[in-house]
GUMARSE-127122 format. One line per 3 residues: their letters; for each residue z, y, x of N, C-alpha, C. Coordinates in nm, 3 decimals. Each point is the difference from the previous one (the first is absolute). Last residue first. Layout:
BEGIN
a) Z,Y,X,Z,Y,X,Z,Y,X; ...
***
This chain:
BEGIN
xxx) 6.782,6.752,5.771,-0.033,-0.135,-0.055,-0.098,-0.011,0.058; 0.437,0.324,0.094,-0.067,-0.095,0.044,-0.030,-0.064,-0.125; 0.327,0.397,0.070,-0.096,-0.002,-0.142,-0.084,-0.144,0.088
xxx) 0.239,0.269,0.281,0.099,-0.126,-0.050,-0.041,-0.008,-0.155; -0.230,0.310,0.323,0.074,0.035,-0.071,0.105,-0.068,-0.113; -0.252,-0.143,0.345,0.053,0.081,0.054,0.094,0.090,-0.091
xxx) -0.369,-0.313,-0.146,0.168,-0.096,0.100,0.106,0.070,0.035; -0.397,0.236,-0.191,0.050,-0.053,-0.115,0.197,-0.080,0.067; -0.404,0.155,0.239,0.100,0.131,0.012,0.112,-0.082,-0.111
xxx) -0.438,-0.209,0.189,0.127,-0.013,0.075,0.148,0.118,-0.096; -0.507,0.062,-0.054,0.030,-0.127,-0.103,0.106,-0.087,0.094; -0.131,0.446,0.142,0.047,-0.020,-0.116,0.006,-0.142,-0.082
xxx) -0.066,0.054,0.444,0.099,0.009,-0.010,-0.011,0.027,-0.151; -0.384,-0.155,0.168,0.100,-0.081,-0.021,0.113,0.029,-0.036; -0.298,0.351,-0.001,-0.019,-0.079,-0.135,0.061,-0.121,-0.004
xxx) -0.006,0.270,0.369,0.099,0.093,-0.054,-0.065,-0.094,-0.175; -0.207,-0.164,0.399,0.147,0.004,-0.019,0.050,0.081,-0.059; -0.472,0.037,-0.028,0.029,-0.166,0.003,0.195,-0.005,0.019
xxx) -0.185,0.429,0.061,-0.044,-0.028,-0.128,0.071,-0.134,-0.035; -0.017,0.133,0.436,0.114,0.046,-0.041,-0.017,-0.078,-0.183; -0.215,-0.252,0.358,0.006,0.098,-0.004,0.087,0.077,-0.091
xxx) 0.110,-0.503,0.183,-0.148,0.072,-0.073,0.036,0.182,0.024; 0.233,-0.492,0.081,-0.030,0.041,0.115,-0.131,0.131,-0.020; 0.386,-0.229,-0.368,-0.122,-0.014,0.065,-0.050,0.079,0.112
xxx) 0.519,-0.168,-0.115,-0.114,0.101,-0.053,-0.120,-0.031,0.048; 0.473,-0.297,-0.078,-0.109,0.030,0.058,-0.122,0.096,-0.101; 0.598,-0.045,0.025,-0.156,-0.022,-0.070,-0.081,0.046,0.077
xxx) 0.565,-0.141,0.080,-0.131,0.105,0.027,-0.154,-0.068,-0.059; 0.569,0.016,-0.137,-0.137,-0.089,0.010,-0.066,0.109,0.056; 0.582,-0.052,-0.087,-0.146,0.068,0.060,-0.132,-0.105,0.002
xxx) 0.488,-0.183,-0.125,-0.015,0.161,-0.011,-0.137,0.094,0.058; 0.181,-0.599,-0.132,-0.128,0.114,0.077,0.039,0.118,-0.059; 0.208,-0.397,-0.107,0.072,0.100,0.039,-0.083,0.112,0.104
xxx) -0.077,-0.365,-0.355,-0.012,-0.055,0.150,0.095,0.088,0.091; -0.155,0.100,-0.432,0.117,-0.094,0.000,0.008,-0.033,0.136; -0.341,0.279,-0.040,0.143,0.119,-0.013,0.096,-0.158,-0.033
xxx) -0.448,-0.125,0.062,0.057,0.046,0.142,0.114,0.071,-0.031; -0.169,-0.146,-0.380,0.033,-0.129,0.088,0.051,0.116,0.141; -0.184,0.259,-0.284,0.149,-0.044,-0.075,0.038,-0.107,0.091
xxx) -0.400,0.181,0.121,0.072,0.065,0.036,0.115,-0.014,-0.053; -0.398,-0.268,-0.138,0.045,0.022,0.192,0.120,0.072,0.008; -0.147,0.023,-0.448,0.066,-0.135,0.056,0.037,0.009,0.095
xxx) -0.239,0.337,-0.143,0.127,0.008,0.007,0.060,-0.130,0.017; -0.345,0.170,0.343,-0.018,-0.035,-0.152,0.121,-0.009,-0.048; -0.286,0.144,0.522,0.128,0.015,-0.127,-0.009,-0.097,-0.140
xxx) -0.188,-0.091,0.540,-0.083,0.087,-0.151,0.116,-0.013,-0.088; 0.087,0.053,0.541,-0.001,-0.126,-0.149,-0.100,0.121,-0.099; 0.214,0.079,0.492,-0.168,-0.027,-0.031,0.015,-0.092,-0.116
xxx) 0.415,-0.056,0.185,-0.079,0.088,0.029,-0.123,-0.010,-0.033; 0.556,-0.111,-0.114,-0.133,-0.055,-0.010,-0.100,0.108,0.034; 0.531,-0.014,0.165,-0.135,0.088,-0.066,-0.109,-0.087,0.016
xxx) 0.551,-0.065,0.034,-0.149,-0.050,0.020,-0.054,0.099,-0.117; 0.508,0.006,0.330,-0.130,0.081,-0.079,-0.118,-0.107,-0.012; 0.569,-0.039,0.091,-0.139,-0.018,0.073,-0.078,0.034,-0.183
xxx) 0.504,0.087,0.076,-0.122,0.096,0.058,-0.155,-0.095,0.003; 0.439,-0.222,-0.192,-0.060,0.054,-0.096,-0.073,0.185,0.095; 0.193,-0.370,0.207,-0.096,-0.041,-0.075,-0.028,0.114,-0.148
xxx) 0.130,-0.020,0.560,0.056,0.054,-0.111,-0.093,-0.047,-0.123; 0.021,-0.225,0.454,-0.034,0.146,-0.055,0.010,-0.018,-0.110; 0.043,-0.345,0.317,0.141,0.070,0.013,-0.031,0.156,-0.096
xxx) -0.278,-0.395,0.073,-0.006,0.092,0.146,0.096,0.094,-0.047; -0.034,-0.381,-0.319,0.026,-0.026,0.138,-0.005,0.107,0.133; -0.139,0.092,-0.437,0.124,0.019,-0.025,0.059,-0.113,0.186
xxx) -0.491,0.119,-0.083,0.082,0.103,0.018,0.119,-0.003,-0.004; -0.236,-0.421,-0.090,-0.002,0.017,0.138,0.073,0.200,0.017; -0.015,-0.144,-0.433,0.078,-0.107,0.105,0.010,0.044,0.138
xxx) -0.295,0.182,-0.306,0.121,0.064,0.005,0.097,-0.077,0.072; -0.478,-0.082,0.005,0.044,0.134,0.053,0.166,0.011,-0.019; -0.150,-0.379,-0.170,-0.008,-0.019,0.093,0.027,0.121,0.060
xxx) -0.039,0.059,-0.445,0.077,-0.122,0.037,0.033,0.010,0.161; -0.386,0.182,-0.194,0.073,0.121,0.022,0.143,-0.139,0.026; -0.418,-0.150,-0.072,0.016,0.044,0.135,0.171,0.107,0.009
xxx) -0.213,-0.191,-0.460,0.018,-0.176,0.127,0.042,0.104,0.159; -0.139,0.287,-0.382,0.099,-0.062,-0.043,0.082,-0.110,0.085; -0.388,0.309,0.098,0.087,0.017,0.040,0.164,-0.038,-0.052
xxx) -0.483,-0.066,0.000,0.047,-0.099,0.045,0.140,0.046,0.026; -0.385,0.353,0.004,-0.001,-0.125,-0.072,0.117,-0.074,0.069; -0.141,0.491,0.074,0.150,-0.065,-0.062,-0.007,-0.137,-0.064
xxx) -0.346,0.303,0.281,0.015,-0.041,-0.102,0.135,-0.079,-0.090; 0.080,0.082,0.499,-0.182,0.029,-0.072,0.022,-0.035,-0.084; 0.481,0.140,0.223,-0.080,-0.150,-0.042,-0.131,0.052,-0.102
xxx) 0.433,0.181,0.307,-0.155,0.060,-0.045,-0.122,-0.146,-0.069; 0.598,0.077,0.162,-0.116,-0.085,-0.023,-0.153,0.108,-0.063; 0.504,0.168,0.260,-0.007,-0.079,-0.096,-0.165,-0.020,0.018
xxx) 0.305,0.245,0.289,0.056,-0.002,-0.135,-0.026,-0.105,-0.112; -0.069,-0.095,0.554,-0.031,0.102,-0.067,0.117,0.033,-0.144; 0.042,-0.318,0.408,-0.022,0.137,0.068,-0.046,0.116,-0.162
xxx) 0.145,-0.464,0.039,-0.025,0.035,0.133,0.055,0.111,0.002; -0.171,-0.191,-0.382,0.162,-0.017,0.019,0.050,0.066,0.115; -0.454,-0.095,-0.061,0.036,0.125,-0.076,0.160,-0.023,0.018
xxx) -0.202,-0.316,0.219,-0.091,0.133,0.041,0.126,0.176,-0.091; -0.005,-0.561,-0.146,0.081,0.048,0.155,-0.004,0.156,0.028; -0.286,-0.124,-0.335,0.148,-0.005,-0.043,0.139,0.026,0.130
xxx) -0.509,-0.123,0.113,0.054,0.128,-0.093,0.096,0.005,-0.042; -0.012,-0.383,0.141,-0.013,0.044,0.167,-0.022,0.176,-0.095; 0.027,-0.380,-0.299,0.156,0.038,0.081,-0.078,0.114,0.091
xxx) -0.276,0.034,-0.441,0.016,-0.105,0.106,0.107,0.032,0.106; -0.431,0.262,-0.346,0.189,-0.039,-0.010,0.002,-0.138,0.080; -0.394,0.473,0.078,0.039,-0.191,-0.078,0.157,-0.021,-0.005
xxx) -0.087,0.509,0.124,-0.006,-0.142,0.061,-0.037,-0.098,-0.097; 0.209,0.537,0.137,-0.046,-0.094,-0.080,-0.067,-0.094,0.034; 0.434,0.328,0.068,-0.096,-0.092,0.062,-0.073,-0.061,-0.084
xxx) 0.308,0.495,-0.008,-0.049,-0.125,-0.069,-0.099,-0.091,0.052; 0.412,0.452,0.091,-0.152,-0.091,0.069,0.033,-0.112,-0.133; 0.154,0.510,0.055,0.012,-0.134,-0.081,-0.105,-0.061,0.021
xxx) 0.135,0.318,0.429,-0.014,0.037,-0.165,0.045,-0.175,-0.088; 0.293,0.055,0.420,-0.166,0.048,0.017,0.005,0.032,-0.160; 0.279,-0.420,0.186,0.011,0.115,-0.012,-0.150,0.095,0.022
xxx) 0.330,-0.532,-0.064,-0.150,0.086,-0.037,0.027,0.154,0.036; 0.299,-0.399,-0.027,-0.030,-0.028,0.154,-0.120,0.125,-0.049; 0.346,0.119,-0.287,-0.022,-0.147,0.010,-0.060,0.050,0.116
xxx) -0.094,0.417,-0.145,0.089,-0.126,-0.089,-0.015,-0.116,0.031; -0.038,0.541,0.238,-0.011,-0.134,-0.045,0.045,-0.035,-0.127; -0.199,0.446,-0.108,0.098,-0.054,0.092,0.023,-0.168,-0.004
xxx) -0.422,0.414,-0.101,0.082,-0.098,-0.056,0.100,-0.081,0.133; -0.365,0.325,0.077,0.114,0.078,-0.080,0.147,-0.122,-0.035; -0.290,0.028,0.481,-0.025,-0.042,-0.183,0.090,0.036,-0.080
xxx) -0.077,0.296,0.472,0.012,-0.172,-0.024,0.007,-0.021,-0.142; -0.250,0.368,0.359,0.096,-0.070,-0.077,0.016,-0.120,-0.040; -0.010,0.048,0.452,0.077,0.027,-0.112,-0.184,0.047,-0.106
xxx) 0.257,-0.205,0.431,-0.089,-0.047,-0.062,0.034,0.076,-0.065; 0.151,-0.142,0.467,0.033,0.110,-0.107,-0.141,0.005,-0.080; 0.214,-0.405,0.312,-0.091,0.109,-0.054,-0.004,0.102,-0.058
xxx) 0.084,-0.558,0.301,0.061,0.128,-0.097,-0.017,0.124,0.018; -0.394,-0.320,0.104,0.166,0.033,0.073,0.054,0.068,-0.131; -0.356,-0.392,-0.097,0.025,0.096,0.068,0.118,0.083,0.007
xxx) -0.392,-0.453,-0.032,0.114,0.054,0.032,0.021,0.154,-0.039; -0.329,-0.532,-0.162,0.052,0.133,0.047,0.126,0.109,0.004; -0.096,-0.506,-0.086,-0.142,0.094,0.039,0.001,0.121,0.050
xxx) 0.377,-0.260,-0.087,-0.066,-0.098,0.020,-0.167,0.074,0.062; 0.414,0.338,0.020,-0.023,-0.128,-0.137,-0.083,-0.093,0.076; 0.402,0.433,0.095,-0.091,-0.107,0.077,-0.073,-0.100,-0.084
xxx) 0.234,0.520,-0.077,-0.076,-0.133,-0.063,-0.092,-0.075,0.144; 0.393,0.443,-0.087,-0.061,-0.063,0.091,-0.059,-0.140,-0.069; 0.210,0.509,-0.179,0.032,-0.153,-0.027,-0.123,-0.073,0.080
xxx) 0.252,0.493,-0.142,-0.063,-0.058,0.055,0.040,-0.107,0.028; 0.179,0.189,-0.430,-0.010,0.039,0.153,-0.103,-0.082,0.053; -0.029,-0.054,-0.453,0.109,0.111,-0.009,-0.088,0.061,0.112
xxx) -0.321,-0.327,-0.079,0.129,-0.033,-0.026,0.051,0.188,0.082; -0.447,-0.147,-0.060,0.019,0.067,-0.104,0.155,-0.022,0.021; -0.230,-0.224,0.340,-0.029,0.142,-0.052,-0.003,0.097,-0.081
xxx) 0.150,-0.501,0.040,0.057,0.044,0.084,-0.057,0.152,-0.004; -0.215,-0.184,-0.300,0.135,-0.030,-0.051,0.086,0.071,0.145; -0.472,-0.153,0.035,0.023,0.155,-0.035,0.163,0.000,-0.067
xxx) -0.063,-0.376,0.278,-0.090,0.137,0.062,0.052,0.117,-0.040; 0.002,-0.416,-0.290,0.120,-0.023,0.094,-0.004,0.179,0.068; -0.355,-0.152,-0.174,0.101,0.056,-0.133,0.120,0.008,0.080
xxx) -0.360,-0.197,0.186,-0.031,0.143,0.002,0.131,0.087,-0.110; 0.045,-0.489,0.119,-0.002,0.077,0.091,-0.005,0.120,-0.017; -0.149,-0.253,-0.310,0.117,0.000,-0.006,0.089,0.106,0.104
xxx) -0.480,-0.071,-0.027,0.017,0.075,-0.103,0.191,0.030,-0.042; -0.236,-0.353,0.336,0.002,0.149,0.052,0.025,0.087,-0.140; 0.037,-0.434,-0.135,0.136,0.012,0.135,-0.050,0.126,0.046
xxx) -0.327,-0.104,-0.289,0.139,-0.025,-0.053,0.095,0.041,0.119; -0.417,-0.098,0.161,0.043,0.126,-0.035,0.115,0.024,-0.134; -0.254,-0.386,0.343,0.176,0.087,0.017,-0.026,0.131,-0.100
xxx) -0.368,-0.292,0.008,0.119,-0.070,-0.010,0.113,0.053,-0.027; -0.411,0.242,0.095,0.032,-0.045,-0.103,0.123,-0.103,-0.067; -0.046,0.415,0.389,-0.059,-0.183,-0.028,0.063,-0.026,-0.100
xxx) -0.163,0.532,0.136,0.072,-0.126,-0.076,-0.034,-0.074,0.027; -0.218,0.409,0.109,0.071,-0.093,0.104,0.107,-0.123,-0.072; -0.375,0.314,-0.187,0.185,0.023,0.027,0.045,-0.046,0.082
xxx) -0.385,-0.173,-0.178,-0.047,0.133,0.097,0.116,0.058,0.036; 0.049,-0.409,-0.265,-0.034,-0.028,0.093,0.016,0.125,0.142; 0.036,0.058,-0.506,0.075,-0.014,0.089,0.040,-0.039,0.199
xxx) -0.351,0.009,-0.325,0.044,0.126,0.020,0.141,-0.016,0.048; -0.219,-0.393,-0.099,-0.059,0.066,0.130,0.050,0.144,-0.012; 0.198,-0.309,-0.266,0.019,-0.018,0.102,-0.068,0.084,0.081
xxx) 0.157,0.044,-0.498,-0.095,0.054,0.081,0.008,-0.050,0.178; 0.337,0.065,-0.346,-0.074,-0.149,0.010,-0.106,0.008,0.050; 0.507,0.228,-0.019,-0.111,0.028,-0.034,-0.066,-0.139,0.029
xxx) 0.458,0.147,-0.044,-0.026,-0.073,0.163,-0.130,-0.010,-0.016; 0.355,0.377,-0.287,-0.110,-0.124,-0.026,-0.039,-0.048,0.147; 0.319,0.395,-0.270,-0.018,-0.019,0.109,-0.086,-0.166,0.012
xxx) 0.195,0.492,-0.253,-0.045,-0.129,-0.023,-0.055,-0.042,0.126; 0.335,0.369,-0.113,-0.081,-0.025,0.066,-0.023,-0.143,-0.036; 0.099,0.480,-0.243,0.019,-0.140,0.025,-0.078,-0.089,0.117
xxx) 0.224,0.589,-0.139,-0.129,-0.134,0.060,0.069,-0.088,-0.023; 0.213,0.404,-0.118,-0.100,-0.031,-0.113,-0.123,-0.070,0.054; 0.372,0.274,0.206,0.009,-0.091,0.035,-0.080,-0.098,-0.096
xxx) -0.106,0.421,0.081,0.176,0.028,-0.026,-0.012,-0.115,-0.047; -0.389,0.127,0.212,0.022,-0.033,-0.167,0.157,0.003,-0.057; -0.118,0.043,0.462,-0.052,0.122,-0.045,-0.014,-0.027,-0.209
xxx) 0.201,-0.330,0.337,0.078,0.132,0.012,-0.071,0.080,-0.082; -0.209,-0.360,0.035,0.113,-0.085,-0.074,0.092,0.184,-0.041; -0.379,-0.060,0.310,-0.050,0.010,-0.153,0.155,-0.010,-0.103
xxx) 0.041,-0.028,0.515,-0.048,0.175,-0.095,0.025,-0.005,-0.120; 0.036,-0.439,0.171,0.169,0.139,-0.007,-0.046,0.114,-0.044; -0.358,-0.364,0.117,0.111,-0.015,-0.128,0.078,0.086,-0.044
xxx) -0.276,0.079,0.427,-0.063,0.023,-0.143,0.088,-0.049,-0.142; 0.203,-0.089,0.432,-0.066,0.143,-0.044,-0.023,0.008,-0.131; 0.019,-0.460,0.177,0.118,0.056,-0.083,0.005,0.145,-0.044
xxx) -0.419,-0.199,0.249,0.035,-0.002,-0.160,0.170,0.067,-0.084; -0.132,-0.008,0.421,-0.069,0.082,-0.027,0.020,-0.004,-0.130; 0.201,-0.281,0.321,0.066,0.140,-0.051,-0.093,0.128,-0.072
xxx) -0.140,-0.488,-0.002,0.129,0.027,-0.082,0.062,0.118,0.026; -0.524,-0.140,0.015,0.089,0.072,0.101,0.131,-0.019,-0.066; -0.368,-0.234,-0.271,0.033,0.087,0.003,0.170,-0.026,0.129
xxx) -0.245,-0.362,-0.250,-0.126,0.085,0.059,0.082,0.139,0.056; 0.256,-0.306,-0.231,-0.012,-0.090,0.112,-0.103,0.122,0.096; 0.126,0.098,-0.438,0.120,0.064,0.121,-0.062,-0.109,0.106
xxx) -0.247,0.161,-0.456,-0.005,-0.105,0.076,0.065,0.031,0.130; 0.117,0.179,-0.500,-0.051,0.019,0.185,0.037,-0.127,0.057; -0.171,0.022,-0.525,0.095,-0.010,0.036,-0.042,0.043,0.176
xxx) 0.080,0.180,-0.364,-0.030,-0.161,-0.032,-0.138,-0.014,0.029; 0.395,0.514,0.018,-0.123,-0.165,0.045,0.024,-0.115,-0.022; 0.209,0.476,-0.211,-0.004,-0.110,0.036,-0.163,-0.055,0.096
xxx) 0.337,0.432,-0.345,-0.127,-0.047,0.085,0.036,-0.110,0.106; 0.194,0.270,-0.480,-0.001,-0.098,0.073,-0.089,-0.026,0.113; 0.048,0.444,-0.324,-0.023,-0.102,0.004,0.040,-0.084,0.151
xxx) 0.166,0.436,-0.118,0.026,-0.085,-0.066,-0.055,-0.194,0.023; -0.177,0.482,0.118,0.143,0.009,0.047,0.058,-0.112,-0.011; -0.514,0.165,0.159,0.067,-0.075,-0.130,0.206,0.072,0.066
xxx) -0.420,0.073,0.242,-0.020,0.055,-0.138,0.078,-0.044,-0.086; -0.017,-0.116,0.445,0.042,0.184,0.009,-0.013,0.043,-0.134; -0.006,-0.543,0.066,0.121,0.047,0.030,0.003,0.203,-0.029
xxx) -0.419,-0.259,0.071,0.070,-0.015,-0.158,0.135,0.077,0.012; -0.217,-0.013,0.390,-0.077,0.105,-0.095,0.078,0.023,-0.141; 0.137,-0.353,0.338,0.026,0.144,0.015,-0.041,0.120,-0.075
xxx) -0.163,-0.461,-0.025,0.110,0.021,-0.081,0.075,0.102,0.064; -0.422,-0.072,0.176,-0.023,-0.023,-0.098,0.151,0.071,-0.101; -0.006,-0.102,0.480,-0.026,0.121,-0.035,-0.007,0.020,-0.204
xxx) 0.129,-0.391,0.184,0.143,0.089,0.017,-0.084,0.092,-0.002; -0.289,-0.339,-0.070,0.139,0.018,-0.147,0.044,0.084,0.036; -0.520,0.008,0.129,0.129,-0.029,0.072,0.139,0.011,-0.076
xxx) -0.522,-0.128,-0.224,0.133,0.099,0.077,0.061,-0.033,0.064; -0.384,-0.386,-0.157,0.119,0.100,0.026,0.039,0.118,0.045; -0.417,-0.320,-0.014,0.025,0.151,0.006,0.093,0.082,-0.022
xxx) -0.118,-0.511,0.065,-0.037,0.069,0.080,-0.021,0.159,-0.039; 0.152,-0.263,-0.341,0.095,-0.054,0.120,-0.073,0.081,0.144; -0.219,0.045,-0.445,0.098,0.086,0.030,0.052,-0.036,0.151
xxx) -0.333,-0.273,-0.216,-0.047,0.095,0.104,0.137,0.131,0.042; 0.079,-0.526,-0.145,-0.066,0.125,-0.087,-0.057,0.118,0.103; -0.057,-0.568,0.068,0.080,0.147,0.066,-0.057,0.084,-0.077
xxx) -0.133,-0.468,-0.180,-0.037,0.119,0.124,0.140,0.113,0.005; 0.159,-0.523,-0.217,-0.144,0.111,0.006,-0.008,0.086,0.107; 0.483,-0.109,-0.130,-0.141,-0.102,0.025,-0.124,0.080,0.000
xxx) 0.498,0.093,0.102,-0.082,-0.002,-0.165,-0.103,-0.045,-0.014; 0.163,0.047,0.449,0.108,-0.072,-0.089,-0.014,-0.027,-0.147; -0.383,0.084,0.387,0.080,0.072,-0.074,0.108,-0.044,-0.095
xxx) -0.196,-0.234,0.483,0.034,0.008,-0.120,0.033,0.142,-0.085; -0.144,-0.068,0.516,0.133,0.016,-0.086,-0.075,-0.003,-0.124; -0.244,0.030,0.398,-0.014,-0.128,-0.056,0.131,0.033,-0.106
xxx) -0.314,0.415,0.219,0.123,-0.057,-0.051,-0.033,-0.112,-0.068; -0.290,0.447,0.201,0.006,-0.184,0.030,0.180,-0.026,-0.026; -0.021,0.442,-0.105,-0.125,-0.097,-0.075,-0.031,-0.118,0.058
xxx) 0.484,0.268,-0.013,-0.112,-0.057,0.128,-0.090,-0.034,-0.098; 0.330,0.375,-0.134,-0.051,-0.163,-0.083,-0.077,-0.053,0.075; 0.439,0.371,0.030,-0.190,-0.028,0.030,-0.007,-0.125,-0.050
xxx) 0.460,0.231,-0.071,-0.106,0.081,0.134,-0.152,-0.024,-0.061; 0.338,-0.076,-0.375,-0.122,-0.066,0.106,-0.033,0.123,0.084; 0.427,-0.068,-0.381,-0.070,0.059,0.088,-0.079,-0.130,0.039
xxx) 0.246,0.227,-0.502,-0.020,-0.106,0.097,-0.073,0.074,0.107; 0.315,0.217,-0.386,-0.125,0.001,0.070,-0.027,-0.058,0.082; 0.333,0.160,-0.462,0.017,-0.104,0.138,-0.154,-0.005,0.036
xxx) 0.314,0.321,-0.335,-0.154,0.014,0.081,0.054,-0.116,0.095; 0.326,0.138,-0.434,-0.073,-0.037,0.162,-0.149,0.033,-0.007; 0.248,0.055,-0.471,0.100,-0.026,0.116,-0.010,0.003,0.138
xxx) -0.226,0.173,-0.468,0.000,-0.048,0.068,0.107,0.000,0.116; -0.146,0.330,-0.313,0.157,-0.035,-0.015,-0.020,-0.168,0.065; -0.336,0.395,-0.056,-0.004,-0.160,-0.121,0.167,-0.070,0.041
xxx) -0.137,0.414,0.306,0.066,0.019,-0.137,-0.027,-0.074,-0.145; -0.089,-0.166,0.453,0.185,0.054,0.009,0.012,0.081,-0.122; -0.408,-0.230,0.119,0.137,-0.082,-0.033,0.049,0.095,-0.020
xxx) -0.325,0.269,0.127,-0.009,-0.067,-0.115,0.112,-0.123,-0.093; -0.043,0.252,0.484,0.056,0.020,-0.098,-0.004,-0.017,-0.182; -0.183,-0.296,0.364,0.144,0.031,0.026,0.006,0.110,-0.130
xxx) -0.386,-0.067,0.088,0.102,-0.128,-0.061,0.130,0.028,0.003; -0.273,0.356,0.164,-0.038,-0.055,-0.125,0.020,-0.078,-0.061; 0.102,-0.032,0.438,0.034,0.151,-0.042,0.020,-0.005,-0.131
xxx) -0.243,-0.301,0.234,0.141,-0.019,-0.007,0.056,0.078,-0.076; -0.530,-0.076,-0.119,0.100,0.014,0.157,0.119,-0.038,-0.041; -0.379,-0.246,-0.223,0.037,0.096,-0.020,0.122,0.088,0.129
xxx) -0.386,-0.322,0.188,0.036,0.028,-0.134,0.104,0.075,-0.029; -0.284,-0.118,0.415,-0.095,0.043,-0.132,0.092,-0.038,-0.156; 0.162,-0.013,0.484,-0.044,0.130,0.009,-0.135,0.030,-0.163
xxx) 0.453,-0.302,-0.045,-0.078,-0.026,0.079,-0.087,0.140,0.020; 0.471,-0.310,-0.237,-0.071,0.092,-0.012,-0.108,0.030,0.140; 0.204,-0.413,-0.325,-0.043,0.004,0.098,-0.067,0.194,0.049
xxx) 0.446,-0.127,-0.296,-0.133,0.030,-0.003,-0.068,-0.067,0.162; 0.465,-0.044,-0.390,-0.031,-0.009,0.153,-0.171,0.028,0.016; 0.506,0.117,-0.295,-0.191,-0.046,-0.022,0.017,-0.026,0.158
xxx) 0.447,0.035,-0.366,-0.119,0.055,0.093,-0.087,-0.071,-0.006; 0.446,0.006,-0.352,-0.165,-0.062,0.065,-0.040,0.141,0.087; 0.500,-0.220,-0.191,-0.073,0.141,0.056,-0.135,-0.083,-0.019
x) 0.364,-0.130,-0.357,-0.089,-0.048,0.106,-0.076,0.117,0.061
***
């Protein structure tokens, strides 16, 4: 079982750098790093976890600078988001920023990819909330035509553009209708996600890995109907607290990767989670 982490990292906790190369010689697998432009303070949105808003969510990093840093110090480790919010983000701007990061790690990005919940930050994006499933589809559509071989012309629902010379482009080669780095969608479980990832990605990002005895069924059905290969799709439980139970159930399940949640703390505070993480890592887990 690989384990990575996923951190909220921020301008008051430990840097990248310092995380980064810290995984890479605990023999950790990833760095996955969520995004928030901004956190509107008049906001009627719900926090999905209930209660007040942690104060991190309004002080995010930026992932693709963030995980550029990681990327000049490491060789090895994994780097990821969980997740880009692709509805909020330029698609030829974004595909850029994918291909560098993807190119300059020698192809060692994942891209996680989420329809976020935050209506009013989204709002400031210009998102309608309705359609942004379908604009996140679109945007994948976009950068797929900009990462392809030759130049390739995209007319979509939202947005267009000509065929191009783009370069660079992702290390990893198509498979199936997917191409670019290793995308993972994460989501609640349900057809219209299941639709999503079959679509277009590798595989599932599912929060906490609950429930994933009753959901994975349905993922595979609906994948063996879109004609893909069943033994490529990927689920990574994300943001879980480890234990070895958790992690024997997720290895029958056929989970190859977990990402663990780190605390959003200063170096002290994470380099004492990762030691009471190193045990999983070192396939010693209790």
């Amino acid at each position: 079982m690989r384990i990575a982490v996923t951190i909220f990292l921020t301008d008051e906790t430990i840097t990248p750098v310092r995380l980064a190369r810290e995984l890479e010689q605990r023999g950790f697998a990833g760095l996955y790093l969520p995004e928030h432009t901004h956190i509107p303070v008049e906001r009627t949105t719900p926090y999905p976890a209930g209660g007040e808003l942690p104060r991190q969510y309004g002080r995010t990093l930026d992932p693709f600078v963030a995980l550029g840093q990681a990327a000049a110090v490491t060789d090895r480790l994994g780097l990821g988001t969980g997740i880009t919010l692709a509805a909020q983000h330029d698609p030829i701007d974004l595909a850029k920023q994918i291909a560098t990061l993807d190119h300059l790690s020698a192809g060692r990005f994942t891209l996680g990819l989420g329809f976020g919940w935050n209506v009013e930050e989204a709002a400031d994006h210009g998102v309608e909330w309705r359609t942004r499933r379908a604009l996140v589809r679109d945007r994948m559509g976009l950068m797929r035509a900009l990462w392809a071989d030759e130049p390739t012309a995209y007319d979509g629902e939202f947005a267009s553009v000509r065929a191009s010379t783009a370069y660079p482009k992702p290390v990893q080669k198509p498979r199936g209708p997917v191409s670019g780095p290793r995308t993972l969608v994460g989501g609640a479980a349900g057809p219209k996600l299941f639709a999503d990832i079959c679509a277009y990605a590798d595989g599932w990002l599912p929060i906490g890995g609950r429930g994933l005895t009753e959901a994975l069924p349905a993922l595979r059905a609906a994948w063996a109907d879109a004609g893909r290969d069943p033994a490529a799709l990927q689920v990574v439980p994300y943001a879980v607290r480890p234990s070895t139970g958790k992690l024997a159930h997720f290895a029958e399940l056929g989970v190859e990767e977990v990402v663990a949640q780190l605390p959003p703390e200063g170096e002290t505070e994470v380099l004492r989670a990762l030691d009471a993480l190193q045990s999983f890592v070192d396939g010693q887990g209790s």
